[in-house]
Each structure stands twice: as C-alpha cells, then as structure tokens.
C-alpha positions in Angstrom: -22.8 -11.9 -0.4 -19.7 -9.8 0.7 -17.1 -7.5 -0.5 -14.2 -8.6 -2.8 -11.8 -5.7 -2.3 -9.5 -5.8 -5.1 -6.8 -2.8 -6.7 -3.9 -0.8 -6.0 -3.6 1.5 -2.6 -1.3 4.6 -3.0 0.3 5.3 0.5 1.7 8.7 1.3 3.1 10.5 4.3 1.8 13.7 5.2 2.6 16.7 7.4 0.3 18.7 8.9 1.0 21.9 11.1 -2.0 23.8 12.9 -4.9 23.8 10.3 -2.8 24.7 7.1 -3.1 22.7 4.1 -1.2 19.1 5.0 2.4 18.8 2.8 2.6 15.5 0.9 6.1 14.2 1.1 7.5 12.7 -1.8 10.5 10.7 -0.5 8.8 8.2 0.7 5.6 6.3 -0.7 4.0 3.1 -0.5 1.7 1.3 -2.8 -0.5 -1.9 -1.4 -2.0 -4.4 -4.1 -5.3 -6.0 -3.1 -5.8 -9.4 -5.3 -9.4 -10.7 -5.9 -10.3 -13.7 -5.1 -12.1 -15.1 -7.8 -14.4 -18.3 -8.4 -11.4 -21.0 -8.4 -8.4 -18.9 -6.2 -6.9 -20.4 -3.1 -5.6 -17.0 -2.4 -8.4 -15.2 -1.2 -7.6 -12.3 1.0 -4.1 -11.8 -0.4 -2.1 -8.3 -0.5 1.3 -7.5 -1.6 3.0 -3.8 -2.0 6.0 -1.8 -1.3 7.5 1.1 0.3 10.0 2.8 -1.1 12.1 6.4 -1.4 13.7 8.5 -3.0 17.5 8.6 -3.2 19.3 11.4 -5.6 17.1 11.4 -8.1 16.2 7.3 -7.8 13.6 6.0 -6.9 15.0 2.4 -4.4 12.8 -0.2 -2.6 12.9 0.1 1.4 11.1 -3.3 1.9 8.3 -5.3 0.6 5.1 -6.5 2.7 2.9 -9.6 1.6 0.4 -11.5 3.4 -3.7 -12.0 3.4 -5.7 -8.5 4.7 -7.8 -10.4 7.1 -4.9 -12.2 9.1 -4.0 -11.4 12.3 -0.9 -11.1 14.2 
C-alpha cells in the first residue's frame, strides 16, 4: 500500500510582521498539479504547475516547472 498523491497545490507568498495576521500577496502565485499514477501510467510521480503575476491588470506566466515529485537533484 502507499499514497497516490494526486490534485492541484495553490502557492502563495505571504508577509508576516511580528505576530499580526500574515498579508497574502496577490502579484505573484503559483499553482503545482500532482498527476496520479494509475494502474497502466508510466508517469508515476509526475508534477507540473506554474508561477505567474500580475502585470497592470494581467495576469502573465513567469515560468513553468515539470518533473516527477520524488526525484532528486
């Protein structure tokens, strides 16, 4: 048995100052898709997603990432 993580990850950065509530900042986000494997997939372990921000109203893609969660570098 193990886990088959699978979905969509919604990446934010956040301020925090002292111990007052943290401020989410909305030029910049990132979302990371996690793919299940499934009974017949060569692909197990594969992620995709990207970051992008916010220019004058548009929303523009800063990069892309790709790879397999459980790699290492």
């Amino acid at each position: 048995m193990y886990i088959d993580v699978g979905g969509h990850f919604d990446v934010k950065k956040v301020y925090h100052e002292g111990f007052e509530r943290p401020v989410i900042d909305a030029e910049e986000q990132g979302i990371v898709n996690f793919f299940r494997r499934g009974w017949f997939s060569k692909e197990a372990f594969r992620c995709d997603g990207e970051v992008t921000y916010l220019d004058k109203g548009v929303r523009k893609k800063a990069f892309r990432i790709y790879g397999h969660w459980n790699d290492t570098v």
